[in-house]
LUMDOVO-817734 format. One line per 2 residues: number of its first residue (from 1); their letters; for each residue x, z, y of C-alpha. Coordinates in Angstrom, 3 decimals, padded with zeros to 6 digits, always signed. Layout:
NUM = A = X/Z/Y; ... $
***
This chain:
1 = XX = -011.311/-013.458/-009.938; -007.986/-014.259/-011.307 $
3 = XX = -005.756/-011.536/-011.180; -000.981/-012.492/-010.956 $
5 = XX = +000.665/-009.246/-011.011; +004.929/-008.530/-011.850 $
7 = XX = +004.356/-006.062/-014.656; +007.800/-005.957/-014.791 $
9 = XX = +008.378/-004.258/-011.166; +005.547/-002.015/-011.964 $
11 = XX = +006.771/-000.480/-014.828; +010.472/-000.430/-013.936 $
13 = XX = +009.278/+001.353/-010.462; +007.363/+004.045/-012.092 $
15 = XX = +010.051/+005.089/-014.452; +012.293/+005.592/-011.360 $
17 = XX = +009.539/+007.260/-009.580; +009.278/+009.798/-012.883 $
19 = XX = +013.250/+009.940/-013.516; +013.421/+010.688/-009.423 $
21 = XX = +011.212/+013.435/-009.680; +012.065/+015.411/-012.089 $
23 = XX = +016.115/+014.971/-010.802; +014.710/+016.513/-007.510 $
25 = XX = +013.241/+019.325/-010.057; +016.888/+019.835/-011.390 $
27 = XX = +018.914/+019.669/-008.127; +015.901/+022.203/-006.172 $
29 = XX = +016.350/+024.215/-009.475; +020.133/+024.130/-008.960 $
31 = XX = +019.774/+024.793/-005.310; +017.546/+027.994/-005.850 $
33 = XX = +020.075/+029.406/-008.159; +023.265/+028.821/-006.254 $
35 = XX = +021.194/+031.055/-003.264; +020.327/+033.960/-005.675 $
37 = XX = +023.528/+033.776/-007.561; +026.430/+033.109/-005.749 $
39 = XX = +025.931/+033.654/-001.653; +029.387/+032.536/-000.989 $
41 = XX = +028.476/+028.968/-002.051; +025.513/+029.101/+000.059 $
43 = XX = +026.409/+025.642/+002.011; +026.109/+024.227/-001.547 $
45 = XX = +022.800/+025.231/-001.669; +021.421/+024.034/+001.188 $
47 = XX = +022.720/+020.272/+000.436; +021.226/+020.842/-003.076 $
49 = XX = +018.054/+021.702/-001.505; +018.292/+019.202/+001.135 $
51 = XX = +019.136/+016.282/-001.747; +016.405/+017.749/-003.349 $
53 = XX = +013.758/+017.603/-001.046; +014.598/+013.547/-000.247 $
55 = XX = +014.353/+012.725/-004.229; +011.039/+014.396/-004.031 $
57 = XX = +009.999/+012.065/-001.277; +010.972/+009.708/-003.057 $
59 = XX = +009.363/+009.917/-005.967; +006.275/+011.012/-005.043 $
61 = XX = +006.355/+007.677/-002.745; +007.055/+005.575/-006.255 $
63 = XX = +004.571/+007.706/-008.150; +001.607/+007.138/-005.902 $
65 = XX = +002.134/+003.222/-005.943; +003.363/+002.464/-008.908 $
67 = XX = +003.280/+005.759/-011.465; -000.182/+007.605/-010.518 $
69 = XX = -003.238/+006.241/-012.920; -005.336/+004.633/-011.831 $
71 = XX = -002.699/+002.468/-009.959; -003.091/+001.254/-006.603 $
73 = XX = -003.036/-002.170/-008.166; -005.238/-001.047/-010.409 $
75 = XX = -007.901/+000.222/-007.912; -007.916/-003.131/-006.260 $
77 = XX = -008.774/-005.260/-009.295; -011.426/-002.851/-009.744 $
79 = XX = -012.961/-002.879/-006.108; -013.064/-006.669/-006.309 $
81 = XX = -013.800/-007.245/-010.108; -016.993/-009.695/-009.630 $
83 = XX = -015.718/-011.753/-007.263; -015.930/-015.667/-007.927 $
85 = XX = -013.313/-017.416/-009.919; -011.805/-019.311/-006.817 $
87 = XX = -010.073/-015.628/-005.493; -006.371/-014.784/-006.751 $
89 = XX = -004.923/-011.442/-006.162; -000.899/-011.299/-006.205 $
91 = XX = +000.557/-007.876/-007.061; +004.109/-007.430/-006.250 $
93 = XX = +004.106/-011.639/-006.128; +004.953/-011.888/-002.744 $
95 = XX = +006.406/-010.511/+000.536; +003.115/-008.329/+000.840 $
97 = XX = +002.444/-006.112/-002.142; -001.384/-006.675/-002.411 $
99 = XX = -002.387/-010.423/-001.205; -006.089/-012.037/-002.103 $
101 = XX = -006.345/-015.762/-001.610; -009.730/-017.182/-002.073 $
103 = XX = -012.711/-018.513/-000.026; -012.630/-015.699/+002.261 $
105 = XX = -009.006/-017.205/+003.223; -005.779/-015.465/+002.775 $
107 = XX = -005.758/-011.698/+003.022; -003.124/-008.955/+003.191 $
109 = XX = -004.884/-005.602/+001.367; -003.420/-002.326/+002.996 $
111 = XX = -004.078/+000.515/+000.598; -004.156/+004.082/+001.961 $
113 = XX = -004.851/+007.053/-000.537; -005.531/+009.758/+002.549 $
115 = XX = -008.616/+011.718/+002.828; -010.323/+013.320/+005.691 $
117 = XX = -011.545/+011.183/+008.921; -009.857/+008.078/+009.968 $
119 = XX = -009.840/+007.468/+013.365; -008.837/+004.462/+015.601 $
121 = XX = -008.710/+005.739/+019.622; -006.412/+004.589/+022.840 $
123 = XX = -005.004/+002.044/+020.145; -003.423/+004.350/+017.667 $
125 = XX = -004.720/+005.329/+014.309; -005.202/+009.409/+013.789 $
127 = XX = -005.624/+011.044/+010.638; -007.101/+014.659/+010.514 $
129 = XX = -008.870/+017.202/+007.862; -008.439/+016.225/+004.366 $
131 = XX = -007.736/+020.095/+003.349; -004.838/+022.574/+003.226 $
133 = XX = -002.549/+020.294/+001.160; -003.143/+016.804/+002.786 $
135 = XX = -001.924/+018.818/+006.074; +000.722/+020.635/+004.185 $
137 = XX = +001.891/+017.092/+003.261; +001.575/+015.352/+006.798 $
139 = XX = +004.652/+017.840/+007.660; +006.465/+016.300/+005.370 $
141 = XX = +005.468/+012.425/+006.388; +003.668/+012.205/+003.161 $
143 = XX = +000.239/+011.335/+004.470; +000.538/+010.434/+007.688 $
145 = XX = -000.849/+006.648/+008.308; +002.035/+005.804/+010.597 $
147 = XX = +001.999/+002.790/+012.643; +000.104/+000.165/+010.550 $
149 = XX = -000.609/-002.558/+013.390; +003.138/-002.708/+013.294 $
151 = XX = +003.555/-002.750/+009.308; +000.732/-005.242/+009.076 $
153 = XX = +002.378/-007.531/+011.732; +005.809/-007.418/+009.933 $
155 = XX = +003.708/-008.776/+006.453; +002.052/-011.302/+008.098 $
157 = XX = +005.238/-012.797/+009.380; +006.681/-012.587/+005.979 $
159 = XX = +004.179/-013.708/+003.822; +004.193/-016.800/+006.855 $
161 = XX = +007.378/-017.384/+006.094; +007.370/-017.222/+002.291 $
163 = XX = +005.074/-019.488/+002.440; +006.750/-022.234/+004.845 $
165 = XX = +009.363/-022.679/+002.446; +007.017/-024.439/+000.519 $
167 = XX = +004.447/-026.201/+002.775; +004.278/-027.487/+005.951 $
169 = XX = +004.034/-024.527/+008.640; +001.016/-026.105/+010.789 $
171 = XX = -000.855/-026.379/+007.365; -000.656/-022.652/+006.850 $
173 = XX = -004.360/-020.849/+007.209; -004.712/-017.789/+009.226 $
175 = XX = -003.105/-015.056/+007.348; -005.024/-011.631/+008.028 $
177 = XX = -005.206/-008.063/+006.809; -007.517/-005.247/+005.880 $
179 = XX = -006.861/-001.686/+005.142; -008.474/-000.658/+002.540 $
181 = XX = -008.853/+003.518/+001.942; -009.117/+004.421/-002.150 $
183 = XX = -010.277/+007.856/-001.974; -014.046/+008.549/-001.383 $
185 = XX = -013.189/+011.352/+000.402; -012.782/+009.934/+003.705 $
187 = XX = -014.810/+008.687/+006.348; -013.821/+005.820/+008.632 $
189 = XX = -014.164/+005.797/+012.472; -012.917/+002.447/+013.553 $
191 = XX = -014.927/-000.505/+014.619; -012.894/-001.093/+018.150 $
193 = XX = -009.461/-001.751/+015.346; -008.000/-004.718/+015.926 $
195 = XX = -007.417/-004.729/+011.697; -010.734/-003.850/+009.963 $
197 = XX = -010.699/-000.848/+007.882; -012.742/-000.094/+004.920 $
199 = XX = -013.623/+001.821/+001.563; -012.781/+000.648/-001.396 $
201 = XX = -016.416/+000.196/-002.405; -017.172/-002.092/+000.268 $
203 = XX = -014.981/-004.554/+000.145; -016.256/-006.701/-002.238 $
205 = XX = -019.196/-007.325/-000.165; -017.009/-007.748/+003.006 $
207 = XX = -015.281/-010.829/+001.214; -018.306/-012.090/-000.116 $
209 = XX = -019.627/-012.442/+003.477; -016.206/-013.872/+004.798 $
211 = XX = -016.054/-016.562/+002.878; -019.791/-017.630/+003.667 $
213 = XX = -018.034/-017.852/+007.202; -015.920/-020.953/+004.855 $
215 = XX = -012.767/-020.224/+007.032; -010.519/-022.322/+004.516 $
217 = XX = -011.214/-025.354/+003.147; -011.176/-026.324/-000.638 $
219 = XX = -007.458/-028.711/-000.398; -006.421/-026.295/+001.930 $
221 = XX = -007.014/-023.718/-000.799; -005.312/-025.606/-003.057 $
223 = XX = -002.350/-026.343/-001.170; -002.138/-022.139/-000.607 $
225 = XX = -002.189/-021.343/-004.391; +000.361/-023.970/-005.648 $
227 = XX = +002.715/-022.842/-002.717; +002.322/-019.386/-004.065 $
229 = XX = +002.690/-020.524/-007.667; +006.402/-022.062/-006.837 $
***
């Protein structure tokens, strides 16, 4: 398996995810004293927690995608390493942050970090256990799994698009997605999803089977990488 990634986004994105954390350690520092110290400045010290506690969200976002090690990227290459030569992964490449071309056709990779049970019911996606701090964190919109049908739907249309600009549109294969789950800490409860959700460990296998199904042909193979190589 071949393996494009922007090194350059990668690194750049980590040192803003380090840099914005430890600024949110300064200003919640700064905030903390101004409410011990001085209690007539106290509205100061609510925005200073308040700016705070968004710089942490934000760099713990950065830092889980781009600054943790093993990187998500990094976790990828490693779930697929042993595919055939004919797959491509683009990192940061595209309009979808983790896209595998190959025999197995063109797939968007969803990475999720959570632990706990995942569970797919009365199409929505639920996320519960995990432990004191995963729930701690779901508070705070840190590990909740959101709305993915609707985040995968939006990266299919772009990575459609992206595409179109350099082929012709009816030429373009199915584009489809999988969310993948890193940590082994979690067990999935999903097989009525309309977007198939798996371990990291198995999806190596799953592609292997997928593109025994030959859903893309060799030209039209072809045609996807040099449109992505533009």
């Amino acid at each position: 398996m071949k393996i494009i990634k922007n090194e350059k986004l990668i690194k750049r994105n980590g040192r803003i995810g380090q840099w914005t954390s430890l600024g949110a350690l300064a200003v919640l520092g700064l905030g903390m004293y101004i409410s011990f110290t001085r209690t007539d400045l106290f509205v100061y010290s609510i925005a200073a927690l308040l700016v705070g506690f968004t710089l942490t969200q934000i760099g713990m976002y950065m830092g889980n995608r781009y600054g943790r090690s093993p990187r998500l990227d990094e976790k990828l290459d490693a779930g697929l390493k042993g595919l055939q030569n004919e797959f491509v992964i683009y990192h940061y490449m595209t309009p979808a942050s983790h896209l595998l071309v190959g025999p197995a056709g063109i797939w968007i990779l969803m990475p999720y970090h959570q632990r706990g049970q995942v569970l797919y019911r009365k199409n929505r996606w639920r996320l519960s256990g995990g432990g004191f701090l995963q729930a701690y964190m779901r508070i705070f919109g840190q590990e909740n799994l959101g709305r993915p049908d609707l985040e995968i739907d939006g990266e299919i249309k772009a990575v459609k698009k992206y595409l179109a600009k350099q082929m012709d549109e009816s030429e373009i294969p199915e584009i489809r997605a999988l969310m993948v789950f890193t940590n082994e800490n979690v067990e999935i409860e999903a097989d009525d999803a309309p977007v198939p959700a798996l371990k990291l460990k198995e999806i190596k296998e799953f592609f292997r089977k997928k593109a025994k199904e030959k859903p893309i042909g060799p030209m039209q193979l072809a045609a996807v990488k040099a449109a992505l190589s533009e």
